[in-house]
C-alpha positions as CSV (number, residue, x, y, z in Angstrom):
1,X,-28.9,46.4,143.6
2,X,-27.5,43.2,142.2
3,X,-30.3,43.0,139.5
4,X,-30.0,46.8,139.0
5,X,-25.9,46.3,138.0
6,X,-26.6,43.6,135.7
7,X,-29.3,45.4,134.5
8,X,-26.5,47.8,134.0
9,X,-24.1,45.7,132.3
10,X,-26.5,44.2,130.0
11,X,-27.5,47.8,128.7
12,X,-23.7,48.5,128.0
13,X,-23.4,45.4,126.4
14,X,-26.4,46.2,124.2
15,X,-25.0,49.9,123.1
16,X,-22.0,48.0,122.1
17,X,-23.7,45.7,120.1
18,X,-26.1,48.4,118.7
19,X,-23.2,50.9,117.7
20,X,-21.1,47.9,116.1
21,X,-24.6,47.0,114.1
22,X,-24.4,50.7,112.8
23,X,-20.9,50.3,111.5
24,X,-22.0,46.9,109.9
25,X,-25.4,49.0,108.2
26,X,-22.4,51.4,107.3
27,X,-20.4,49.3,105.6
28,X,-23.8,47.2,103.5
29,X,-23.4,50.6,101.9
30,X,-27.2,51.4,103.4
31,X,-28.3,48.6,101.0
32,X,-31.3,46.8,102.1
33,X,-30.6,43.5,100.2
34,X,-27.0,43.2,101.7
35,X,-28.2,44.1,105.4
36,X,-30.9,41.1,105.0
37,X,-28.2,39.1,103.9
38,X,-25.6,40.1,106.7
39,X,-28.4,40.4,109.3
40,X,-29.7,37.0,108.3
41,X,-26.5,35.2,108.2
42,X,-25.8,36.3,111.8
43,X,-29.1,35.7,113.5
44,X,-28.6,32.1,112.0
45,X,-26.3,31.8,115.2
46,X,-24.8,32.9,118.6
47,X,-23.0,36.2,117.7
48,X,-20.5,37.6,120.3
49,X,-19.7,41.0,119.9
50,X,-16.4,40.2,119.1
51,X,-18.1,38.6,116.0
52,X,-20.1,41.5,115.5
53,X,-17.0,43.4,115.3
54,X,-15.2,40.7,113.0
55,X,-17.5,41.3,110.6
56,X,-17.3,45.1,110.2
57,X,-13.4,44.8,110.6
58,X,-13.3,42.4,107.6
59,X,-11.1,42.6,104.7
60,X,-14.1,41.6,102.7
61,X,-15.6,45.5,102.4
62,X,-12.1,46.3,100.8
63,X,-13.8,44.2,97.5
64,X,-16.2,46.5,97.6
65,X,-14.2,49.3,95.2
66,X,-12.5,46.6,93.6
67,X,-15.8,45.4,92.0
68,X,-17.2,48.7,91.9
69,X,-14.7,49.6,89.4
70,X,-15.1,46.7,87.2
71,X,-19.1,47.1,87.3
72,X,-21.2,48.7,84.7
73,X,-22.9,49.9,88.4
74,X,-21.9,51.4,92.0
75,X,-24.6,49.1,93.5
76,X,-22.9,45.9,92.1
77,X,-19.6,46.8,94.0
78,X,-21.2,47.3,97.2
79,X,-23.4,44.2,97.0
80,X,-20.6,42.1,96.3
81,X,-19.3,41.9,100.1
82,X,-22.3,41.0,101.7
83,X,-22.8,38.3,99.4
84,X,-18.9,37.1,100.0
85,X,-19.7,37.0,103.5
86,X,-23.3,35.1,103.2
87,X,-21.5,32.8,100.8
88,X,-18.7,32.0,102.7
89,X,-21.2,31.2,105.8
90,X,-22.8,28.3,104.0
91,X,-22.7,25.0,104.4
92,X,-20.2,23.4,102.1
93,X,-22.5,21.6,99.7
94,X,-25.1,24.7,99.4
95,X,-21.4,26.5,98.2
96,X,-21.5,23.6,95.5
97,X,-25.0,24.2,94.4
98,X,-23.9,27.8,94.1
99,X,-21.2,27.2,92.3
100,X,-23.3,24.3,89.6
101,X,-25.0,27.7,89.0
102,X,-22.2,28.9,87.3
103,X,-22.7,26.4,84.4
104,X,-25.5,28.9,83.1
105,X,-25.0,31.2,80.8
106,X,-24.9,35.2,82.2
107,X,-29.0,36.1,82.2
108,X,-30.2,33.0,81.7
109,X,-33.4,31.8,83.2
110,X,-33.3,28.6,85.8
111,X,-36.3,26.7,86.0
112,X,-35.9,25.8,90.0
113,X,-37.3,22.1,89.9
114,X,-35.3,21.4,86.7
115,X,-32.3,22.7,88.8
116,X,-33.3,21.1,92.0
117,X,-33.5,17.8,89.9
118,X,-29.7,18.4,88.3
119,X,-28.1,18.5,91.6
120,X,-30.3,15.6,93.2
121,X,-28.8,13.9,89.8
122,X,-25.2,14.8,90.6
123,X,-25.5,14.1,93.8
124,X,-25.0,17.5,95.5
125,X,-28.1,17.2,97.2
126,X,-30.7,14.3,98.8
């Protein structure tokens, strides 16, 4: 009977978790690239519910029309928070690496061993 209660509990516990994942699918906007992101960034660690829930109670979806209305493109406003919430989960120097991308100019092509070798070079990376 014990076994059978925790069995029990850990179902609930499950359904919770499973109905909070909808709500975070929900909010990706159904997007498969942002629910990789979202999905990856939490598997990378013990997730409570609680979490779970943090993250589809986030003020980080509200960006979501904000950059939608500046974007030549729905899909770039509804991108933009998963990627806010994968960036912000990094490590501080991958946020630098990030950020040395910026450097580039809009469409430009990165040759990732010349780019590998720049921040090795400045030191944001061993």
């Amino acid at each position: 009977e014990v076994l059978r209660e925790g069995q029990a509990e850990e179902d609930l516990v499950m359904h919770k978790i499973k109905f909070v994942g909808e709500g975070i699918v929900k909010k990706c906007g159904g997007l498969p690239l942002v629910i990789k992101m979202v999905e990856t960034m939490m598997r990378t660690k013990k997730i409570s519910r609680e979490d779970w829930k943090s993250v589809v109670e986030s003020k980080i979806w509200e960006c979501k029309t904000a950059a939608a209305s500046s974007s030549s493109t729905e899909i770039g406003g509804d991108i933009l928070p998963g990627l806010m919430l994968s960036y912000d989960d990094l490590p501080c120097y991958l946020k630098t690496c990030f950020v040395y991308c910026c450097t580039y100019p809009k469409d430009y092509e990165i040759e990732r061993e010349k780019l590998i070798m720049q921040w090795v070079a400045h030191g944001l990376i061993e």
